[in-house]
C-alpha positions as CSV (number, residue, x, y, z in Angstrom):
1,X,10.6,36.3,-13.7
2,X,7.5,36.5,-10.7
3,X,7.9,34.3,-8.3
4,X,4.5,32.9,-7.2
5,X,4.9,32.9,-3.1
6,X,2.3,30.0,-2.0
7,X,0.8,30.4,1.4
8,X,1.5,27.8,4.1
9,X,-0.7,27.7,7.1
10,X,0.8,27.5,10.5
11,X,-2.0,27.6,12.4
12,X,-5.2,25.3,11.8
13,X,-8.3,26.5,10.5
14,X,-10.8,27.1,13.4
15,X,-13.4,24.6,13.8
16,X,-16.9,26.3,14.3
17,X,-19.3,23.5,12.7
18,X,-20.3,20.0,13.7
19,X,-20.9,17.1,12.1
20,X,-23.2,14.3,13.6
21,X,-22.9,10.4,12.9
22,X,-24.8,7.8,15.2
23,X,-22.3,4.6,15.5
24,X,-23.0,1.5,17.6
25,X,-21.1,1.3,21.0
26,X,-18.3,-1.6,19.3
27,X,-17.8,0.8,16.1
28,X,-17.0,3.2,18.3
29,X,-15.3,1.4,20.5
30,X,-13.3,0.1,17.2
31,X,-13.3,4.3,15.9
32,X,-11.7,5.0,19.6
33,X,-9.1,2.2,19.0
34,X,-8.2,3.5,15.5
35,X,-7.4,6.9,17.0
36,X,-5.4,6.0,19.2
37,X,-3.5,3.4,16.6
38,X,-2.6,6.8,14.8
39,X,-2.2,9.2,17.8
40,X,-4.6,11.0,17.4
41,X,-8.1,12.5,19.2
42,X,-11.6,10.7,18.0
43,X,-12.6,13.9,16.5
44,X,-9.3,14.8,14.6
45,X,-9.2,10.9,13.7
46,X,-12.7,11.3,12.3
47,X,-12.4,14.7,10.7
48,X,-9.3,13.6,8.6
49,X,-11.4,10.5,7.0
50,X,-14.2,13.1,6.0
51,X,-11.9,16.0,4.4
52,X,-9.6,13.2,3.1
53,X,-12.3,11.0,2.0
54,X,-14.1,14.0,0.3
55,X,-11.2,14.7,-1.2
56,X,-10.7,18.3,0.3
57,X,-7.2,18.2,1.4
58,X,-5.2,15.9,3.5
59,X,-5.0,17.0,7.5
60,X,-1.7,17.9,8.2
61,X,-0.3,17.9,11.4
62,X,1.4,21.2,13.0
63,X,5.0,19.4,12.3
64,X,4.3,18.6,8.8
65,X,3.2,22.3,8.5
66,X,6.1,23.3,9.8
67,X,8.4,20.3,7.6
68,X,6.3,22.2,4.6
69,X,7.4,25.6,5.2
70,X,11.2,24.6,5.6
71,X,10.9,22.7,2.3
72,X,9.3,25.5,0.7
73,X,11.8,28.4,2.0
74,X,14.7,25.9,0.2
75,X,12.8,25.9,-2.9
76,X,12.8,29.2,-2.6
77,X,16.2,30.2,-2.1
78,X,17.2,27.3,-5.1
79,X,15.2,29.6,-7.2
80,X,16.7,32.5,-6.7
81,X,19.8,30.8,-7.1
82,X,18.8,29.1,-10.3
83,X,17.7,32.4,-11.8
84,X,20.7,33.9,-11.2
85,X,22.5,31.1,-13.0
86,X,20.3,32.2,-15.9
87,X,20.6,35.6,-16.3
88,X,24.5,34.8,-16.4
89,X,23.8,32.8,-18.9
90,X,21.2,34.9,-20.8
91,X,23.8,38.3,-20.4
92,X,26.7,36.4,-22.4
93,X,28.8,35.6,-19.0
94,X,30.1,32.5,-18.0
95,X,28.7,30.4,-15.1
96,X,31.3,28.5,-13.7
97,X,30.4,24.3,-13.9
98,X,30.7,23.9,-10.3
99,X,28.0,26.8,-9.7
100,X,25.9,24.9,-11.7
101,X,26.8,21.5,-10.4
102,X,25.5,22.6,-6.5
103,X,22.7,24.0,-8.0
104,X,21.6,20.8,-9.4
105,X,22.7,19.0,-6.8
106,X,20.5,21.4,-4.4
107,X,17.3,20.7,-6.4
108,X,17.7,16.7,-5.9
109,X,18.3,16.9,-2.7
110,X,15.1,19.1,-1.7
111,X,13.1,16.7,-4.3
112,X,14.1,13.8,-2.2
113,X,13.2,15.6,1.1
114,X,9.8,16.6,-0.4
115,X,9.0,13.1,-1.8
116,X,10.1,11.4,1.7
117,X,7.5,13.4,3.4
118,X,4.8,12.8,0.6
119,X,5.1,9.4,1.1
120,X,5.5,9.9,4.6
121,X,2.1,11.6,4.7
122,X,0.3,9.5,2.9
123,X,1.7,6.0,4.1
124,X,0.3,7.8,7.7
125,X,-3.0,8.9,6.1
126,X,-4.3,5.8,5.5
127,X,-2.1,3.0,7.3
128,X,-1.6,4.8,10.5
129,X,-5.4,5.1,10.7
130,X,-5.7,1.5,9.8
131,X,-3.4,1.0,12.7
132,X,-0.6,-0.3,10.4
133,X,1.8,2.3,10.5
């Protein structure tokens, strides 16, 4: 079986364009607030609502990257595991119940890691921006 290797970026893209918006000094003011609300600069705050807004991607800090890439190298390693439970299987030889058991009970608990930081991320897309989170 191929395993499909997906790339994770460590390292932002770099940002050689601008963008331009005229806002009045208390929607600014309100913009500046916002930021800081959800830690971070004016310009990253205000680039994350236009890629996420556009639909693009969501802006992921370096950590999250970095949470990503750990999740990913367990999925990875399950894999390998899980396909080596099936070839067992598929040769005629017998897998032993508890091989399978940790198996299974490795793929829940990287599903539950990878859903607590989807919902992480997007509770502090838009609620941390809001100044909610």
């Amino acid at each position: 079986m191929h395993h499909a290797i997906l790339p994770v970026r460590l390292e932002p893209d770099r940002k050689d364009r601008m963008v331009h918006a005229r806002v009045s000094a208390d929607e600014y003011a309100a913009i500046e607030k916002a930021a800081k609300a959800a830690d971070m600069t004016v310009s990253g705050f205000f680039r994350s609502l236009i890629i996420e807004g556009a639909g693009v991607r969501p802006v992921l800090t370096k950590e999250d990257r970095a949470v990503m890439a750990l999740l990913l190298e367990d999925m990875r390693a399950i894999g390998v595991n899980l396909n080596q439970v099936a070839r067992s299987l598929n040769s005629g030889k017998g897998v032993h119940p508890g091989d399978v058991d940790i198996n299974l009970g490795n793929v829940q608990r990287v599903q539950a890691a990878v859903m607590t930081e989807l919902r992480s991320l997007a509770k502090r897309a838009g609620h941390g921006r809001r100044g909610e989170g």
